[in-house]
C-alpha positions in Angstrom: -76.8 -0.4 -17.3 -75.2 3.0 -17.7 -73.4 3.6 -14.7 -72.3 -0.5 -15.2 -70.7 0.8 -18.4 -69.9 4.0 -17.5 -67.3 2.2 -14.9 -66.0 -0.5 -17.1 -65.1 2.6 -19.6 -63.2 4.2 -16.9 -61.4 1.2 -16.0 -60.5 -0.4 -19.2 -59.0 3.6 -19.9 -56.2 2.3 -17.4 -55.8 -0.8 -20.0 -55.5 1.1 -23.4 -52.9 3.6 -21.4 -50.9 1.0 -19.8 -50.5 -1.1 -22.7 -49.8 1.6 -25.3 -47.4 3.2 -22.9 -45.5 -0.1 -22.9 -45.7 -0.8 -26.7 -44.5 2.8 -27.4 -41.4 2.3 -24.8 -41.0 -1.0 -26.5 -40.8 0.2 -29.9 -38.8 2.9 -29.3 -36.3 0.8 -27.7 -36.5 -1.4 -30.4 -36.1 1.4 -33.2 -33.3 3.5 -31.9 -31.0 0.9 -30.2 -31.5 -2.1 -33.2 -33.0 -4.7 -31.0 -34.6 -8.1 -32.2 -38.4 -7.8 -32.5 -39.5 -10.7 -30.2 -42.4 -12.3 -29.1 -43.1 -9.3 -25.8 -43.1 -6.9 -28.8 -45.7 -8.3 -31.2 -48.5 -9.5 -27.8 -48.2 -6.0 -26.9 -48.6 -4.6 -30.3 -51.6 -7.1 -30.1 -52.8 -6.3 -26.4 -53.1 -2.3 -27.8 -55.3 -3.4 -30.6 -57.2 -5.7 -28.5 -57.5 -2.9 -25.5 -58.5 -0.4 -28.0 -61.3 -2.1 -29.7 -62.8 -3.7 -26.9 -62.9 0.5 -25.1 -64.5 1.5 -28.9 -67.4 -1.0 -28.4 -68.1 0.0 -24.9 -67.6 3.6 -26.0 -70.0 3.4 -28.8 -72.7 1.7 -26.5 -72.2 4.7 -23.5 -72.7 6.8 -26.8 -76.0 5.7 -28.0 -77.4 5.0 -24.2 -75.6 8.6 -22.9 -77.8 11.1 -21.5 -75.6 13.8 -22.4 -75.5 12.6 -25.6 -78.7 12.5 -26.3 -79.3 15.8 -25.1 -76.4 17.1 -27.7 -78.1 15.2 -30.6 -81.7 16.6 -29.5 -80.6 20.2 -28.7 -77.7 20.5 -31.1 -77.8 24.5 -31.6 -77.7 25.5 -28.0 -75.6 22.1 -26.8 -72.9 22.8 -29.0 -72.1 26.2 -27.5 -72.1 24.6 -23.8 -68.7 22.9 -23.5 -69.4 19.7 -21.5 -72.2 18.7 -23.7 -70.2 19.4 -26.8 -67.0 17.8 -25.8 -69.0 14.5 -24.5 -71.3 14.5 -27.6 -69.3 15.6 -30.1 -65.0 16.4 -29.5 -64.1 13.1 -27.1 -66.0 10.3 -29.7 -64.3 12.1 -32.9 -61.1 12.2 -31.1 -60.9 8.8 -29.9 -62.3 7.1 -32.9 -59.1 8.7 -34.5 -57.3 7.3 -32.2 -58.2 3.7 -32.5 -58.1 4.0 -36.3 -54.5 5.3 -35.9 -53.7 2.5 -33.2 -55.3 -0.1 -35.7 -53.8 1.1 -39.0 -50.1 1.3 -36.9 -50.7 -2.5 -35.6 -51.0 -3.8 -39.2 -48.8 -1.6 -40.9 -46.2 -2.9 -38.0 -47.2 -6.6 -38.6 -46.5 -6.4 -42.4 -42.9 -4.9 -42.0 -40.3 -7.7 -42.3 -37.3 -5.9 -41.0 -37.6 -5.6 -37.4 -36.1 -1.9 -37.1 -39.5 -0.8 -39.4 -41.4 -2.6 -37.5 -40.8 -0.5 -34.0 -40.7 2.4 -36.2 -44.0 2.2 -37.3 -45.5 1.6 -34.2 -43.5 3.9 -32.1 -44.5 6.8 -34.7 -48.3 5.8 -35.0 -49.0 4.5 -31.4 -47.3 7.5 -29.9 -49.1 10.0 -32.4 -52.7 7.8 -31.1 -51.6 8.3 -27.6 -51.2 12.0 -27.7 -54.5 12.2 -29.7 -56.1 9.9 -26.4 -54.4 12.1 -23.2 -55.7 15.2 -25.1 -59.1 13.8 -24.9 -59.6 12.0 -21.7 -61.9 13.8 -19.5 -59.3 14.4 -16.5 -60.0 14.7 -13.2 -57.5 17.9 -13.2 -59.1 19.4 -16.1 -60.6 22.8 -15.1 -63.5 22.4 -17.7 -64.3 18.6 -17.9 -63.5 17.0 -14.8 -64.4 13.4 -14.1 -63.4 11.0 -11.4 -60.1 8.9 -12.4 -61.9 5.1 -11.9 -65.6 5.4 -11.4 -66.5 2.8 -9.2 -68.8 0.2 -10.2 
């Protein structure tokens, strides 16, 4: 079950990138050349949210089932001086839980605006703030210190 969900975590990654990548374009182009919030803007505004909270649940469940985790949580005073083990148990949930609650709080802030202008301009600031907090917390497979594979294969 954990190398199922371990996979589907990877892959859905591509999902919450994707779609926020395209929401933030969206809304920027929507904010700084006056353009009509349309139907495309609010589904992806919607798709984010969605993308984001369906990667939280599966994140939560690798989190509690995680061997790595579990060693963190069971070793704390030597696991949080060894950086995989503290990034995994510890840096990468905080980080992307702030993420989602950014992404979330940016989505209904962005539905509750009535002119359209505010509308990209809340998302385009709170997305785009989310995504930085997300790229500086995926475990890349460039990353000297925490390296993992780019789609884990199921």
């Amino acid at each position: 079950m954990y190398l199922i969900l371990l996979a589907l975590h990877s892959l859905i990654r591509w999902f919450v990138l994707l779609s926020l990548l395209f929401a933030i374009y969206r809304a920027f182009r929507g904010w700084l050349f006056n353009k009509t919030h349309t139907g495309i803007d609010d589904s992806s505004r919607v798709a984010v949210t969605i993308a984001a909270h369906i990667q939280l649940v599966i994140g939560l469940w690798l989190y509690f089932i995680s061997p790595i985790v579990s060693y963190f949580l069971h070793n704390f005073k030597d696991a949080v001086h060894e950086r995989q083990i503290r990034f995994f148990g510890m840096e990468h949930i905080t980080m992307m839980l702030t993420a989602i609650v950014l992404i979330t709080i940016g989505s209904a802030k962005a539905k509750r605006k009535v002119a359209d202008k505010e509308k990209f301009k809340t998302m385009a600031i709170w997305f785009t703030i989310a995504l930085l907090l997300i790229l500086s917390s995926i475990p890349w497979s460039f990353s000297p210190l925490i390296s993992r594979p780019m789609l884990r294969a199921f």
